[in-house]
N, C-alpha and C positions, 0 to 999 in steps of 0.2 A: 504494500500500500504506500502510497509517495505520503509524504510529511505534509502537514497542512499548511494552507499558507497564510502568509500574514502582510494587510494590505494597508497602506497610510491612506488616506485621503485628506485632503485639505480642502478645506469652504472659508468663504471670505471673511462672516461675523458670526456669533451664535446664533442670529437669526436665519441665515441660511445651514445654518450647521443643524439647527432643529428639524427644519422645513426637508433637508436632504435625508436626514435620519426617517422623517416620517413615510417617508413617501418608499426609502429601499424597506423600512418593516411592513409595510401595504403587501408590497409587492414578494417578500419572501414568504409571508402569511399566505397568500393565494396560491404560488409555488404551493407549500408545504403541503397544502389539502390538496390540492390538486393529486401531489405522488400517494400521498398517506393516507385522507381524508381527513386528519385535525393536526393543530398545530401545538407545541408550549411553547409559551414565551415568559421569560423572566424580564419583572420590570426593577428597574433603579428608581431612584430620588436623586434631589439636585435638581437648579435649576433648570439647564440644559435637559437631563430625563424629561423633567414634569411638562418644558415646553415642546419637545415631540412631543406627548401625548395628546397636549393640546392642539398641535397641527395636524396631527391624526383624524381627532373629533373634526376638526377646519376641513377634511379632505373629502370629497363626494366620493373617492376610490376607497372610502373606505366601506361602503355599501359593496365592493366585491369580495370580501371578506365574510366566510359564512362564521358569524363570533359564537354563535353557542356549540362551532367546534373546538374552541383555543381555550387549554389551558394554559391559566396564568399564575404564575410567583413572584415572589420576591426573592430578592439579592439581599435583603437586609432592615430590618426593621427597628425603627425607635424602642423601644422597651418603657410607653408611656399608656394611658388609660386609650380607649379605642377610638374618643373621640377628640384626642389630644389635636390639634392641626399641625403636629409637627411629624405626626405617622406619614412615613412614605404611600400608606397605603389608602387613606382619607384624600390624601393630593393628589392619586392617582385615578381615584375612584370621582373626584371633583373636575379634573382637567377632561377626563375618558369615558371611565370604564361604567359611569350611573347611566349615559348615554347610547351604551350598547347593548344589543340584546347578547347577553351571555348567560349560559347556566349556570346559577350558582354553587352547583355543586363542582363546578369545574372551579374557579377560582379559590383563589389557597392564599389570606393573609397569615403573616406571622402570628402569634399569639401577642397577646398587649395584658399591660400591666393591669389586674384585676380583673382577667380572664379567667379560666379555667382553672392553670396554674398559680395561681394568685399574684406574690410579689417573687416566685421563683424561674428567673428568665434561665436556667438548665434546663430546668424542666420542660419550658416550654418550646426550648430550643429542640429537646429529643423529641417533644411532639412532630414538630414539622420535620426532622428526619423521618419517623416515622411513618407519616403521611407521602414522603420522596419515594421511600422505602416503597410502600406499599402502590401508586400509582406506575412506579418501575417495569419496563416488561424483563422477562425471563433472562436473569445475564449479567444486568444492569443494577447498579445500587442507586441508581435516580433515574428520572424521565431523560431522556437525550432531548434537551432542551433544542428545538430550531434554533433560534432568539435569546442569547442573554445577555441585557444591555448591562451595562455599568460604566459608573462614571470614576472619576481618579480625583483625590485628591491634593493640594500643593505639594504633599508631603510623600506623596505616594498612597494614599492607603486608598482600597476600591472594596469594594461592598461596607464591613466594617470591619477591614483587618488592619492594621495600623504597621507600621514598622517596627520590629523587632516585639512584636506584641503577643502575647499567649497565641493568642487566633492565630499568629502568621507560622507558630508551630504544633497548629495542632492539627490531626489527623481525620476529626470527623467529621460527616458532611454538614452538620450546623451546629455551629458554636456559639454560648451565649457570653458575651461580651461585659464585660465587668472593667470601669478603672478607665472608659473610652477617654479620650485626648482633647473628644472632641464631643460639647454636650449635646445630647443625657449620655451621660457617664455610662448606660446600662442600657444594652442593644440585643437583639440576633443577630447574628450573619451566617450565612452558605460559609462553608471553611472552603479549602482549595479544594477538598474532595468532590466535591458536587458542582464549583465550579467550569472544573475542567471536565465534566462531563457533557458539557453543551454542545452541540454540534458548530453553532456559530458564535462566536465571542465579539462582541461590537460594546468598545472604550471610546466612549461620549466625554470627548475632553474639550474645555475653552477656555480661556483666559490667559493673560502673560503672566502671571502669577505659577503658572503649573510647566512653562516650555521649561525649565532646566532638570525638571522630573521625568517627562515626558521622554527629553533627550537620554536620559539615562534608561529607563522603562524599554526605551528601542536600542539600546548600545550593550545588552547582555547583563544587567542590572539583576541583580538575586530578588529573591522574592522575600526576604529577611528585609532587606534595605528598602525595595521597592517592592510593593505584593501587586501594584498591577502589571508589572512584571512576570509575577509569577501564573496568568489566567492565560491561558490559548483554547482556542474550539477545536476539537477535530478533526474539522474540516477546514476553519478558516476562521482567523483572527484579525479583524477590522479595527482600525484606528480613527476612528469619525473627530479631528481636528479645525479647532477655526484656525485663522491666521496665528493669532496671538501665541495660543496653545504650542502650534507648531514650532513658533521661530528661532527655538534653537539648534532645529534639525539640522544636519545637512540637505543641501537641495538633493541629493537620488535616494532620500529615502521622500520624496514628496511624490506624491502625481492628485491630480487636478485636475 
C-alpha cells in the first residue's frame, strides 16, 4: 500500500480558508455515500472550525448531502455543564448541525460536566471510547473516520493534547484532560489512538500567531513538542492554511 499523502494548501484570509474548507467537506460527504452509503465526520472548535460550519449551513450544496447518513464526533470537548456556550458542541450545533436533518442517534457529543458521569471527566472520557469502540466495524478500535477536522494551536496542541502533556503520552483512544494550559482546565480529547484512525486528516490553521508552529509541525517536529504533528489520515493528510498561518513555510511546500 503507498504511504499517505500529505497536502499544504494555502487561501488568502480565514475567510476564504472557511469558505474552501466548507465546500471540499460538501463534496467529500457526497463522495463518501456515494462509495459506502454514510459518512463520519469528526468536528473541531475554534474559530476557523465553527466558521466552516457556518459556510456549510451558507451552502445550497449542502442539500446534496443525505445528513441523516453522517455520523458525527468530536475531536475534543470542554468538560463544562451542557449548556455552557463554550462547548465545542453547543457552537457547533448553533452554527450547523440544529439546521440539518440528522439522526440523532447518529451524533455523539462528549459527555459534559453534570452528565451522567457527574464531575468525573475519566469517566466520561471511557464512555465515548466506548461508544468509538462499539460503533467500530470488525478490525477497527474506532469508526475510520472520512473527515476529521482539527485545528492547531500557537503552541502546537490540536484537539486537546498540549505539548509534553499527559494526553501527548498516553495511549488511549480518549483521554480526559486535567491541568489544561489552556481554560477550562478540565476537557476530553480523542488521544492519538483514534486520531490517527481517520481516513482523512484536514489541520484548519490561520493566523501569524501559529506560522512558526506550523513550520515546524511540516519540518519533522515530534508529536511531544508538536502533537499536531503527530495526527496523519491514512489516506491523506490536508493542511487547510491562510496566508498568515502559512508564512513561514518555505514556498515548495505551498501550492495554491
Amino acid at each position: 500500500m503507498p504511504p499517505p499523502s500529505r497536502t499544504v494548501v494555502v487561501l488568502r484570509d480565514p475567510d476564504v480558508l472557511a469558505e474552501s474548507v466548507a465546500a471540499r467537506l460538501l463534496t467529500r460527504l457526497v463522495d463518501c455515500q456515494a462509495l459506502r452509503g454514510h459518512a463520519d465526520l469528526v468536528l473541531t472548535g475554534g474559530g476557523v472550525g465553527i466558521a466552516a460550519l457556518a459556510a456549510v449551513a451558507r451552502s445550497p450544496a449542502r442539500a446534496a448531502v443525505d445528513w441523516s447518513r453522517v455520523d458525527v464526533w468530536w475531536g475534543d470537548e470542554r468538560f463544562v455543564p451542557a449548556d455552557d456556550p463554550e462547548r465545542n458542541e453547543r457552537q457547533a450545533r448553533e452554527a450547523l448541525l440544529d439546521g440539518l436533518d440528522l439522526d440523532p442517534e447518529r451524533v455523539h457529543p462528549m459527555g459534559a460536566l453534570g452528565g451522567p458521569d457527574g464531575d468525573d471527566v475519566d469517566a466520561a472520557a471511557a464512555r465515548y471510547a466506548a461508544a468509538l469502540r462499539a460503533a467500530a466495524p470488525t478490525g477497527f478500535a474506532v469508526p475510520p473516520f472520512d473527515v476529521l477536522l482539527l485545528g492547531m494551536g500557537p503552541e502546537g496542541h490540536t484537539a486537546s493534547i498540549f505539548p509534553e502533556s499527559p494526553a501527548a503520552h498516553d495511549d488511549r483512544l480518549v483521554v480526559g484532560v486535567h491541568g489544561c494550559p489552556k481554560p477550562p482546565p478540565t476537557r476530553i480529547s480523542l488521544g492519538f489512538a483514534a486520531l490517527n484512525g481517520a481516513r482523512e486528516v484536514w489541520m484548519v490553521v490561520a493566523g501569524t500567531d501559529k506560522a512558526t508552529t506550523v513550520a515546524m509541525a511540516l519540518s519533522g517536529a515530534g508529536r511531544l513538542q508538536v502533537p499536531a504533528a503527530g495526527v496523519a489520515g491514512a489516506m491523506q493528510t490536508l493542511w487547510l492554511l491562510d496566508e498568515a498561518a502559512a508564512g513561514a513555510l518555505p514556498r515548495d511546500l505551498r501550492r495554491r
